[in-house]
C-alpha positions, -999 to +999 in steps of 0.1 A: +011+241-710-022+228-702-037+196-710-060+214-733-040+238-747-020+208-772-021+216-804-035+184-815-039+197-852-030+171-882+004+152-880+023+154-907+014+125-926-025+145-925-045+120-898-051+127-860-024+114-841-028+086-815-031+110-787-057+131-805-076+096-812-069+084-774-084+119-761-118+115-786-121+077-772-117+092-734-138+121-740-166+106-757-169+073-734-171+105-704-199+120-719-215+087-723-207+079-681-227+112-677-258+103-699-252+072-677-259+087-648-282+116-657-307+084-666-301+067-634-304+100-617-334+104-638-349+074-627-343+070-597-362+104-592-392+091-609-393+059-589-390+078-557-409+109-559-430+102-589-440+066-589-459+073-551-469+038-536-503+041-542-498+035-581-495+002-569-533+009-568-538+018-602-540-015-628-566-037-643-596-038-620-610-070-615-648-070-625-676-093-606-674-119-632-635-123-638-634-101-665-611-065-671-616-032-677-603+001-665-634+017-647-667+012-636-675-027-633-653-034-602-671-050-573-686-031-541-672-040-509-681-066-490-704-070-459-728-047-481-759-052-492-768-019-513-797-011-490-783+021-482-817+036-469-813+017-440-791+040-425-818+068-424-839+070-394-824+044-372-807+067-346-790+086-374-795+122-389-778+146-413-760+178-411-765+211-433-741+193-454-758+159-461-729+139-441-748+115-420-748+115-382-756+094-354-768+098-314-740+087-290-745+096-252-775+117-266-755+137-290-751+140-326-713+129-338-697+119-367-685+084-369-660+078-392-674+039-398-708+053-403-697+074-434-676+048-447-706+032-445-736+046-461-709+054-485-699+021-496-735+011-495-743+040-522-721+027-543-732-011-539-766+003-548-754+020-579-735-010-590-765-032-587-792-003-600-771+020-624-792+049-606-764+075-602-793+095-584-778+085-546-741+096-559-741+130-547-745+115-511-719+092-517-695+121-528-707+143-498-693+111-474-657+114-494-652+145-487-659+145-450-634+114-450-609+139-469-609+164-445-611+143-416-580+116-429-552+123-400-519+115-417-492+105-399-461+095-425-471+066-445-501+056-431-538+073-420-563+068-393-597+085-390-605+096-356-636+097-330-638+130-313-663+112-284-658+086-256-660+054-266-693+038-258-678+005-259-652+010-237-655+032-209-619+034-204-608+044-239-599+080-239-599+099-268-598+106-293-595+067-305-593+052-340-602+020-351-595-011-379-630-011-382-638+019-395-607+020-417-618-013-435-651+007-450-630+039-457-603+020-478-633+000-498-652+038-498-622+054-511-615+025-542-652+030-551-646+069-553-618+061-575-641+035-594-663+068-603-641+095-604-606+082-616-593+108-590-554+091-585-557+106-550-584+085-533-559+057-541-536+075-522-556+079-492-569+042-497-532+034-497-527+050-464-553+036-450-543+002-456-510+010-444-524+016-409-526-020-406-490-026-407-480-003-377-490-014-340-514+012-321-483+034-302-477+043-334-509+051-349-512+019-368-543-006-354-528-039-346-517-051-316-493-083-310-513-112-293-490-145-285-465-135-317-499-129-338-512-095-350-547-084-338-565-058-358-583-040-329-619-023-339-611+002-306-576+016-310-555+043-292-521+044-279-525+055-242-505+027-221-538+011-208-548+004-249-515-011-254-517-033-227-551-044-224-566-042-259-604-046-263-597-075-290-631-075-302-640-106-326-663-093-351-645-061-356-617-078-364-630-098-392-646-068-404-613-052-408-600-082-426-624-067-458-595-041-468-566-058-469-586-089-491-607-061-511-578-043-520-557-078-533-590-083-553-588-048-569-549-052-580-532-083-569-514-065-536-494-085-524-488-060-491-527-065-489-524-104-494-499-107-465-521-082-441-549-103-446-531-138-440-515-124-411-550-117-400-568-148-411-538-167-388-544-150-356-581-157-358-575-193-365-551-191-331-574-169-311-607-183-324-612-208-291-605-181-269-638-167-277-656-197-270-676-202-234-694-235-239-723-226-253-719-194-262-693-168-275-675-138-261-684-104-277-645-093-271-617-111-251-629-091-217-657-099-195-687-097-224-706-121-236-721-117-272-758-111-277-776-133-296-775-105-327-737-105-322-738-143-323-754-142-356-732-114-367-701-142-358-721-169-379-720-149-408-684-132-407-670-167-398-692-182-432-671-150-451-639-158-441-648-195-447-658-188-478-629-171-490-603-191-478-616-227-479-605-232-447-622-261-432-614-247-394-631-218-395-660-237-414-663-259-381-667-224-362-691-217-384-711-250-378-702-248-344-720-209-338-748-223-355-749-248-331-750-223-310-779-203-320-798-235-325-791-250-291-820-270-274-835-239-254-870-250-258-864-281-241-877-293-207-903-262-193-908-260-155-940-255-141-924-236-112-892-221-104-885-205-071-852-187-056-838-179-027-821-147-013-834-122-046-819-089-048-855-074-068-879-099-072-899-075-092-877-064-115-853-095-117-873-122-108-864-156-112-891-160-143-862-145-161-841-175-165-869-191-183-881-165-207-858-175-236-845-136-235-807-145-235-787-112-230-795-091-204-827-101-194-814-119-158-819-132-126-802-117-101-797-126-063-770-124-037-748-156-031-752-182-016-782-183-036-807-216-046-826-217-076-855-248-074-871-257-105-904-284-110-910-295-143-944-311-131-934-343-139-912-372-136-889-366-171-857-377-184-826-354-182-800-356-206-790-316-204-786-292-180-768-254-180-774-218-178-766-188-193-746-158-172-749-120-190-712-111-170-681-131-161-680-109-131-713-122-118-714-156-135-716-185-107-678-196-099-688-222-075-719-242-073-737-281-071-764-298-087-791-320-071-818-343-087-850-357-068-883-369-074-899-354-043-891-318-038-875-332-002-853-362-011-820-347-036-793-371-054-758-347-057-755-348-095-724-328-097-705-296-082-682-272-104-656-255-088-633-225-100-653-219-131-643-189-153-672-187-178-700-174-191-720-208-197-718-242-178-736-276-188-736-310-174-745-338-193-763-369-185-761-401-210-777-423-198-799-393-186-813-393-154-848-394-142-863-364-123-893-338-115-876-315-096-834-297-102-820-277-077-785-253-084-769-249-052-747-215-059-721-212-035-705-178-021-668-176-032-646-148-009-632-124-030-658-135-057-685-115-069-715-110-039-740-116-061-751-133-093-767-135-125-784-160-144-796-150-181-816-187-191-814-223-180-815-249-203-833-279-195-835-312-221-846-346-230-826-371-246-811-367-278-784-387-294-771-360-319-779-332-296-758-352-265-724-359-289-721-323-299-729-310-269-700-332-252-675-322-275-676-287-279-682-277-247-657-307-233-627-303-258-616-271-252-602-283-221-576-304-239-541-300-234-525-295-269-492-318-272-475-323-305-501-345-328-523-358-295-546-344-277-561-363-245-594-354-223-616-371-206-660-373-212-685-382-187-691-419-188-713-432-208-711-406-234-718-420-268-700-406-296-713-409-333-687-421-357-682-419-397-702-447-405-734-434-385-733-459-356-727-449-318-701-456-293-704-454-258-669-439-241-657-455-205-648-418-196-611-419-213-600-410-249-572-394-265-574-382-304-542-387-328-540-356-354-531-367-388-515-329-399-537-311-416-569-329-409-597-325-382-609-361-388-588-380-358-586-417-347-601-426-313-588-448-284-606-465-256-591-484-231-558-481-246-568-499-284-573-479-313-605-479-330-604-480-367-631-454-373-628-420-371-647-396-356-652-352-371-645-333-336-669-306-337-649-284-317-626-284-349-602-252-338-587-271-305-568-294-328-552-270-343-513-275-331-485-251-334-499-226-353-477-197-337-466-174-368-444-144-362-455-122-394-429-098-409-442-068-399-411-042-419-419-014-445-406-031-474-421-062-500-406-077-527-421-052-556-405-023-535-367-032-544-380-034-583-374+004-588-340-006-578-331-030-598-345-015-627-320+017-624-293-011-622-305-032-651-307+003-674-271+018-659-254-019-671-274-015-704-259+021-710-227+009-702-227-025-717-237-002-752-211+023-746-181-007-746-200-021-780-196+009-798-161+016-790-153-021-794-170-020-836-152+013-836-120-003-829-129-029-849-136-009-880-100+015-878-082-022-880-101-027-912 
């Protein structure tokens, strides 16, 4: 007879025997364990498959001044101004479809940063105006973005069907962090207007990008155990080892990971950006020649409109974070773009050994035009210049457009005569754009002559962009000194030691002067760039503000977590546990006041 084939009908005495009360107790607590698991089952589906990650998107949205609500008010993306009629004209055009174009190698293409673009800057206009009139455009953009978004798994890039005009060796097509920064802010804005759940998605994606390297269609590359968000990204062998690493893109792309925090408290998005804001803390000196800056990590120095662009992405970052380094980069590119170039003017300059004295003639170095606009002449090559007069030096460099043709070897004289020279100084094995020597005291002399020196294997010829020629001047002399001296510095653990020219007078806290015998060494107190001096072995009890402020910054290297999973991905999980106990833990309660009440 089978187990449920017993008669287990009233006992004699009229009540359900034990066994018929056993088998109710067993049976019901099964059909609990299944509603059990049915809602875990359940739930775990809907966490899965249901709750997509981009719902991570979907919250209170931030408003410009602190407040909530659920639509409209959130702020436009940074790096915008709402000026979006800028973008017409300007090299750029429209196709039948009102997506906006520009002229690369003389033909129209779509660029994928461009649309982001005049996209985001629609909507920063509408925020500002309330004149929906410009919307349509703004919705023609997203939809060429739809259509063009190139999904791999998780995560979406946008790419550009032309050859790089950056990078002649990029192949393509190529991607970039760049352009993905604008698309993520372009497609939170469309969800700002349209509530459509998926332009989170795609915004999602997009931000996801940054957290795979480029062989795997992700835009960041490892630099020295950081991650590099690289504005020109593709995953042929030559990308992954030599990446571009081009500064202002990558604090561009630094806007979606931060904008997207702002929008719902990400902290996937706070992380990317961190990440990001501690390689450029890392890598910022790299990008420093002197006097100038590098455009990227290879052999290009930035124009002066790229300097400016620096200035202003550094005072951003700055801004944001409160970070006092990257304020001194800001001060320092300042310095930059204010640097003395109106000093000293000859009254003739001659060269030897031209390549084109018509067309790069040696009026160039002194024309204040400082990209592009060089000298050029074959080494060994002499450059003579007569100020007319009888002045005092304090400052002396130049300006080189290329690190390929920048001088690598070369002297400076100093004479009163034109005949008679004093050797100043000679500079050997220099890799970099920009050179200066200072003078303090500062020498006294009509006539300079820069002796450049042929170097085998070297570039034949070379290229001078603008000398720089000044007069005394305190404040002018210290910061010179330090920020083109200190990044020489070796770092050690809390002291870094160099060496000035003698005679160099530093200006300490309490406004008076110093005059350095040629040896210092700086102590860092952690997390300060205000450093104790030495001379001569003695500690001073000032302090001095280095300039130069990102050289002292010591082991910083940071090996980010770079996996698929956050804290607020296991919560799904534990909430499937949490209800399965719950179920349970009410199951055993009822059967326990059941048992409770037969007793009674």
């Amino acid at each position: 007879m089978r187990f449920n084939e017993i008669n287990f009908s009233e006992s004699k005495l009229g009540k359900p025997s034990i066994a018929y009360s056993r088998f109710r107790e067993l049976k019901l607590r099964t059909i609990l364990l299944k509603i059990a698991v049915f809602f875990t089952i359940f739930i775990l589906f809907s966490t899965t498959f249901i709750c997509h990650p981009c719902d991570r998107m979907i919250g209170s949205v931030v408003t410009a001044d602190g407040g909530t609500n659920g639509n409209s008010t959130f702020r436009p993306f940074y790096f915008t101004d709402g000026n979006y009629m800028k973008y017409r004209g300007f090299n750029n055009d429209f196709d039948e479809s009102g997506v906006i174009l520009s002229y690369y190698n003389g033909k129209l293409e779509y660029s994928p940063l461009l649309i982001a673009r005049y996209a985001v800057e629609i909507y920063h206009y509408w925020y500002d105006t309330n004149d929906s009139t410009p919307l349509s455009e703004f919705r023609t953009q997203i939809e060429w973005l739809r259509a063009n978004e190139s999904r791999f798994d998780d995560l979406s890039i946008w790419f550009y069907r032309y050859a790089n005009p950056y990078d002649e060796n990029q192949t393509k097509p190529w991607w970039s962090a760049l352009a993905n920064s604008f698309i993520v802010g372009a497609f939170i804005n469309s969800y700002i207007l349209d509530e459509d759940l998926q332009d989170l998605a795609i915004a999602w994606r997009g931000l996801n990008a940054y957290r795979y390297p480029m062989e795997e269609h992700g835009i960041y590359s490892n630099w020295d155990d950081t991650i590099w968000y690289e504005e020109s990204a593709y995953n042929e062998s030559a990308a992954v080892q030599n990446p571009t690493r081009i500064l202002n893109g990558f604090i561009y792309a630094l806007g979606a990971p931060r904008y997207v925090y702002e929008f719902n408290g990400s902290t996937i998005a706070l992380d990317l950006f961190n990440y990001g804001i501690i390689a450029l803390k890392t890598h910022m000196h790299e990008f420093d020649t002197g006097m100038w800056q590098r455009y990227s990590i290879s052999n290009y120095r930035a124009s002066v409109g790229y300097l400016e662009t620096h200035r202003v992405l550094f005072e951003w970052a700055a801004n944001i974070t409160g970070d006092e380094e990257i304020w001194a980069w800001y001060n320092r590119t300042l310095w930059m773009e204010n640097l003395p170039k109106s000093g000293l003017v000859p009254v003739h300059i001659e060269a030897t050994n031209e390549i084109d004295p018509i067309e790069y003639g040696i009026g160039r170095t002194i024309d204040k035009q400082l990209y592009n606009h060089y000298w050029h002449a074959y080494f060994p090559a002499n450059l003579t210049v007569d100020l007319g007069y009888e002045a005092q030096i304090s400052f002396v460099g130049y300006f080189s457009p290329y690190l390929d043709s920048a001088p690598r070897n070369w002297s400076l004289f100093s004479g009163t005569d034109g005949n008679n020279w004093i050797h100043r100084a000679t500079v050997v094995d220099s890799f970099e754009f920009d050179k200066a020597v200072v003078f303090n005291p500062s020498i006294s002399a009509r006539y300079l002559r820069f002796c450049f020196h042929n170097t085998p294997s070297w570039a034949s010829f070379v290229d001078i962009d603008e000398i720089i020629i000044s007069n005394p001047s305190p404040e002018n002399l210290a910061q010179a000194v330090l920020s083109i001296e200190d990044h020489r510095f070796n770092h050690t653990y809390g002291e870094i030691r160099g060496s000035v020219p003698p005679g160099t007078m530093i200006q300490v806290d309490n406004g008076s002067w110093i005059t350095s015998d040629g040896n210092y060494s700086f102590w860092l107190e952690d997390g300060s760039h205000y450093l104790s001096m030495k001379f001569n072995g003695q500690w001073l009890n000032q302090t001095v503000e280095i300039i130069y402020a990102a050289t002292v910054t010591l082991n910083m290297t940071v090996t980010p977590p770079l996996d698929d999973t956050s804290p607020d991905d296991y919560l799904p999980f534990i909430s499937v546990v949490i209800v399965f106990i719950v179920i349970l833990g009410a199951t055993e309660i009822i059967f326990i006041l059941r048992g409770r009440k037969k007793l009674r």
